[in-house]
C-alpha positions in Angstrom: -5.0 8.0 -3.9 -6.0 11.4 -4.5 -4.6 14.1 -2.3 -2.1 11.3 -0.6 0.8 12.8 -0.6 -1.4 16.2 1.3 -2.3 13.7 3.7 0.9 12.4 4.6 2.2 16.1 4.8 -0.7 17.1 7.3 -0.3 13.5 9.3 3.8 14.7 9.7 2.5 18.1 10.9 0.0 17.0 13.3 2.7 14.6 14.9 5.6 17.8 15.1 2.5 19.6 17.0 2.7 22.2 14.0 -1.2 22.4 13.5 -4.2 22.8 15.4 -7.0 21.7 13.1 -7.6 20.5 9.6 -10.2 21.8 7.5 -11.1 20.2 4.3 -12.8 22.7 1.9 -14.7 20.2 -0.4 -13.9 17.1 -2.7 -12.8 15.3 0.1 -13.1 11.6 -1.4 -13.6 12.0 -4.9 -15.9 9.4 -4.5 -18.2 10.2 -7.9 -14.6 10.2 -10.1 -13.9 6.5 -8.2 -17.7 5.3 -9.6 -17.0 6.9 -13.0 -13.9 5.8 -13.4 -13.5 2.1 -11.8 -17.3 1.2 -10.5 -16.5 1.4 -6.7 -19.1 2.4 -4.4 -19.6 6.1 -2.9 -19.3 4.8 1.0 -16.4 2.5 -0.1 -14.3 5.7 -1.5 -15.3 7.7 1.4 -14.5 5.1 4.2 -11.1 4.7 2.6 -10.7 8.4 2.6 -11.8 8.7 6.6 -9.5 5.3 7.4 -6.8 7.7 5.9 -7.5 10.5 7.6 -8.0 8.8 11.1 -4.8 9.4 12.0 -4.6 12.7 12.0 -8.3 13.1 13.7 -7.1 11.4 16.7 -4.8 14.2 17.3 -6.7 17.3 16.4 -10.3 18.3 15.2 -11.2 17.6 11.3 -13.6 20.1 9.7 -14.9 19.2 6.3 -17.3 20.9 4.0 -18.5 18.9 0.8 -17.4 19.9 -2.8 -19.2 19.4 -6.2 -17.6 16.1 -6.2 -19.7 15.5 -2.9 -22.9 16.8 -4.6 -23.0 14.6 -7.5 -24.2 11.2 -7.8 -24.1 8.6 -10.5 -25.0 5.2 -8.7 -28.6 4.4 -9.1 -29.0 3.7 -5.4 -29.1 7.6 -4.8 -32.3 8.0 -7.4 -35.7 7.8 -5.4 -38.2 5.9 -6.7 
């Protein structure tokens, strides 16, 4: 649930027609904390990151740039043999 309650906040702007566009500068699913911290899988953090964000992408453009919590990862399936 992290950043939730910025979600919301941006979802309630979009709908008042108070923004144009929503860029997220990094860490946008915190997805290596979620393996760290409870064992969940990378794509399973971010698709419940975009399935909250969808909302607000239907309305206007998302930008997103990837963070350090983007660059790391901990789950042997990103090693190359």
């Amino acid at each position: 649930n992290e950043g939730l309650k910025t979600i919301e906040r941006v979802q309630d702007l979009t709908l008042q027609d108070k923004i144009s566009m929503f860029f997220i500068a990094g860490d946008i699913a915190y997805a290596d904390t979620g393996f760290d911290k409870f064992g969940i899988e990378y794509e399973e953090m971010w698709n419940n990151f975009m399935r909250k964000i969808e909302p607000i992408g239907s309305k206007i453009p998302v930008m997103m740039s990837v963070g350090n919590h983007e660059a790391d990862c901990y789950d042997s399936k990103c090693s190359s043999d």
